[in-house]
N, C-alpha and C positions, 0 to 999 in steps of 0.2 A: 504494500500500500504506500503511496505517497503523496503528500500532499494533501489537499481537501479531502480524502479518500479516508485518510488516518481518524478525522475527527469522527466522519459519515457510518464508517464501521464499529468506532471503538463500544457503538451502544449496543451491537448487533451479535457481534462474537464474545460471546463467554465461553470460557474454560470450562473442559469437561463434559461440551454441548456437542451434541452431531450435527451437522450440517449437509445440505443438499447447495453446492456451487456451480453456478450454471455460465457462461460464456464469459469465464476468466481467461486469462491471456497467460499461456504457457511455453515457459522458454527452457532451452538448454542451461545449466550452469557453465560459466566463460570459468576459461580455464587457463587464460593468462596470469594470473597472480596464485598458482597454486591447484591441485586437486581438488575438487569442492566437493565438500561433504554430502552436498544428494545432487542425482546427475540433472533432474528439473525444479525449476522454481514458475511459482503461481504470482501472477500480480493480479492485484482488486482493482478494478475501474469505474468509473460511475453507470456502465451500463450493465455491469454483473448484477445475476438474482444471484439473492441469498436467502434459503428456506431452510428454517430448522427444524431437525426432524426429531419428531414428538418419542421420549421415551416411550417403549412397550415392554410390556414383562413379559410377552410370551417369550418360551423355549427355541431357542432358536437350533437347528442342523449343524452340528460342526463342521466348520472347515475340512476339506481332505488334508493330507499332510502335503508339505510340497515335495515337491521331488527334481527343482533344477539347480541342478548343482554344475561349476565346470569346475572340476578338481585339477589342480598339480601332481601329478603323482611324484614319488621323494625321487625315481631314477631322472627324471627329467630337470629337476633343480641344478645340477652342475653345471649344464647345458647352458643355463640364460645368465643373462646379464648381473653381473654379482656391482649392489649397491648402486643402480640404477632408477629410476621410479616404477622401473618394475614391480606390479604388487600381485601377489598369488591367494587362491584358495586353495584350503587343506584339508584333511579331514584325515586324522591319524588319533594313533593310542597313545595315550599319556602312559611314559615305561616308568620315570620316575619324577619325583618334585624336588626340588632344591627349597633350602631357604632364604627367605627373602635378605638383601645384603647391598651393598653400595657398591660403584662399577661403575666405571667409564671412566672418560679423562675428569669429568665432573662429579664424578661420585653419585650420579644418580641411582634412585632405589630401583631396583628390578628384583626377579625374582627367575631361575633357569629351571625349565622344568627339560627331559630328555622324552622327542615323542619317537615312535616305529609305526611304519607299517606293517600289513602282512606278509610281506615280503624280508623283515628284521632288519630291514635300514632303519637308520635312525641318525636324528639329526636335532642336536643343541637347539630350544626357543626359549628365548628371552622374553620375559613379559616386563613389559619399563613401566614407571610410575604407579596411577594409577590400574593399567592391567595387574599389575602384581597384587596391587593391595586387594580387588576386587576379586577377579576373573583367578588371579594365583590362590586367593586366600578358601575361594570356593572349591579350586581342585585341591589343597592341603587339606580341606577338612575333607572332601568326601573320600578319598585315598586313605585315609585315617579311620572311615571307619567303616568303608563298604569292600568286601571281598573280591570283587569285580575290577576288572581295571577298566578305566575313563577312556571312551574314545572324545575328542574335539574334531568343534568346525572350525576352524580359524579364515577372517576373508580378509580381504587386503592387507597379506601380510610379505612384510617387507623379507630380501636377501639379504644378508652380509657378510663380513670379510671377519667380526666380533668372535676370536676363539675360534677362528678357523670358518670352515664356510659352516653358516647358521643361519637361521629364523629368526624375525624379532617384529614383535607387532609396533604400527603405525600409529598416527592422530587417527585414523580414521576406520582402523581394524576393529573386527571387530571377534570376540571368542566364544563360540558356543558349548557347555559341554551336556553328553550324551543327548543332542539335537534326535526328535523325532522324521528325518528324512529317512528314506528307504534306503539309502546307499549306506548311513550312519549304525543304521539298526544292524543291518547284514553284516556290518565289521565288528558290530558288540556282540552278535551273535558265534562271529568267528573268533575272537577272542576269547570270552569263555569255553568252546570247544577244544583252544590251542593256547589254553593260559600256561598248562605247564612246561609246553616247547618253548615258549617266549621268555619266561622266568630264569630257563637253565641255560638258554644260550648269549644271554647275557655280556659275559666275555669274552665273545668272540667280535674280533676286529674291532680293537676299542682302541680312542686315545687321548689323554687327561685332561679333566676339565678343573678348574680351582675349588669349585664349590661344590659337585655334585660327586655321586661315584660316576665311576670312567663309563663311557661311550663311544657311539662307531659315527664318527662326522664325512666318514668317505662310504658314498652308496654302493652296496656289493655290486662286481662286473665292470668296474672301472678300471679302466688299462693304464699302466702306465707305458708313457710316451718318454722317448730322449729329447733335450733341448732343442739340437739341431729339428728336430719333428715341429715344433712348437711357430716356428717361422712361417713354415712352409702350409700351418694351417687353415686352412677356406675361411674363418670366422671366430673373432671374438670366443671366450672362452672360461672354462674354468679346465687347468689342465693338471693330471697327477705327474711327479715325477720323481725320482729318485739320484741326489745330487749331491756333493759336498759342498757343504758353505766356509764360503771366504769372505774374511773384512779387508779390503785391501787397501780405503782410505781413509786407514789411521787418524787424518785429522779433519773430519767430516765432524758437523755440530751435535750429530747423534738428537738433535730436537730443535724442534722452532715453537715460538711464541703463537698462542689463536688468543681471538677473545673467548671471553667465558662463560658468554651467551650463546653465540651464532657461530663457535667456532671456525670462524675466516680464520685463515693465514694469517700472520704479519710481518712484511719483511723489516723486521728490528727487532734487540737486543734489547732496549729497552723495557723493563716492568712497570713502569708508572700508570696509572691509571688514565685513558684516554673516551672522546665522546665516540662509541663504534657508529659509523652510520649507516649500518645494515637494523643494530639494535632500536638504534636512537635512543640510546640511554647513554649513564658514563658508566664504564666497567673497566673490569682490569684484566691484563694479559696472563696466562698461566700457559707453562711448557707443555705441548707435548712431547715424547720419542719420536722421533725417525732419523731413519737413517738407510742407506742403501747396503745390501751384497751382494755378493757374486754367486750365482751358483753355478757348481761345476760338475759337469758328467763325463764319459768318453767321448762324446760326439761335439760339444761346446760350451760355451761359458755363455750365462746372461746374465742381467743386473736387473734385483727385482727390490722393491722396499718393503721395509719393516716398518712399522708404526705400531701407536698406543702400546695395550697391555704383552701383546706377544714380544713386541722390542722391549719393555721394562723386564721381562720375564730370561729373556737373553741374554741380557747384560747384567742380569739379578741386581740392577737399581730401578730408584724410581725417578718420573721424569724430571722430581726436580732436584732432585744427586745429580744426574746428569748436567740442568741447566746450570748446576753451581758448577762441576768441575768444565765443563766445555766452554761455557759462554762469560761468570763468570769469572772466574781464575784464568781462563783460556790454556787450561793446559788438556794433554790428548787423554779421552776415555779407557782407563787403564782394562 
């Protein structure tokens, strides 16, 4: 509504009222300043009816269940775009739940729960902020006291690079658990017939995560490839491979300075506190890690980066041990 519209309405629509809207004007959401939260928006104009429709107690037919789903399946996540605006749907078992803990370059709250398919891939998801407190705290308690393992819906859920390749929900994700779809029910059905092959294989192909016990972050049937391979590839990638790692320049900054909002870059050494004008606040610069290596196999050498927790974890400092001995002392990362 705008304009004379806002006043002409505000006596019309009450909260909690059902409504019959007739020849409102319906637009796509513009998608220039970000993702928008529903894909149509409604505007009120002064030729719109608006009829409200009269509570009734009769009983009403339930809905059927839905049943459209366009799922990701876990073997195809390698494939796409890692930390892109790619966003996927999921529908997997929750194996285990983490507890909730601070993470990131910002120490935000999340919480890592480890899901599987039927298949016993499995792959780290992160629930941030609120998903954790909410959506995390619902599957902590039903894990806690139902025999059954959880399967989830997860929809627009992001890729990342976060502890190796992983899941981690969005602003606008969203998690359902043990959803009544048909595709949903048939995997709860299949897990309780194969809870206790899922339980015992456990440890197979697993590799460590900080917070939770170990899991499998590379989907079974994945090949690995030699560097020279990697070039010559048709397309963008997520690629395995088997390499020796080299630092070979010593006097690399090992971390750069972002803001502590919007974490931009910033090319300076300086900490003082500056106005960001991404933020439009004033805030202050914090380190994070990176840094470049080389990885080396029989066939070639490339150079690939390390950032945040896996480069603190390599170097066993944290980023700002680092920004004191590199930036500044300026002497080389022992």
């Amino acid at each position: 509504m705008y304009a004379d519209e806002i006043g002409q309405y505000a006596a019309t629509l009450k909260l909690l009222n059902t409504y019959l809207i007739s020849t409102a004007r319906v637009k796509v959401s513009p998608i220039s300043y970000g993702k928008p939260i529903h894909q149509f928006y409604w505007i009120l104009h002064k030729e719109t009816v608006i009829e409200q429709i009269k509570t009734s107690n009769e009983v009403e037919k339930p809905l059927p269940p839905p049943t459209k789903l366009n799922i990701t399946s876990f073997d195809r996540i390698p494939h796409l775009m890692v930390d892109s605006a790619a966003e996927i749907d999921i529908l997997a078992i929750v194996f285990r739940c983490g507890p909730q803990k601070n993470a990131g370059r910002s120490h935000h709250r999340c919480q890592e729960i480890t899901l599987c398919d039927n298949q016993k891939n499995q792959f780290l998801f992160t629930l941030w902020e609120d998903f954790g407190e909410i959506e995390g705290h619902e599957i902590s308690s039903k894990m806690a006291t139902e025999t059954d393992l959880l399967v989830i819906l997860g929809r627009s859920i992001g890729i990342s690079t976060y502890q190796g390749l992983s899941l981690q929900t969005r602003y606008n994700s969203t998690v359902r658990v043990n959803p009544n779809y048909p595709q949903a029910v048939a995997l709860l059905n299949w897990v309780k017939e194969n809870k206790t092959m899922l339980l015992s294989s456990s440890s197979d192909k697993t590799s460590t995560s900080s917070s939770i016990a170990p899991m499998i972050v590379t989907p079974a049937g994945q090949q690995l490839i030699s560097i020279a391979e990697i070039s010559s590839a048709p397309s963008m990638g997520v690629f395995y491979v088997k390499a020796e790692m080299a630092i070979l320049d010593e006097f690399q900054d090992f971390c750069v300075l972002e803001c502590s909002g919007c974490k931009q870059k910033k090319r300076t050494k300086d900490r003082k506190d500056f106005k960001c004008p991404k933020c439009n606040r004033k805030t202050s610069l914090v380190p994070r890690c990176s840094f470049q290596i080389d990885l080396i196999d029989d066939t070639a050498t490339t150079t690939t980066s390390i950032s945040a927790e896996l480069g603190e974890k390599l170097l066993s400092m944290t980023a700002e041990d680092i920004f004191d001995i590199t930036c500044t002392k300026r002497q080389s990362c022992p």
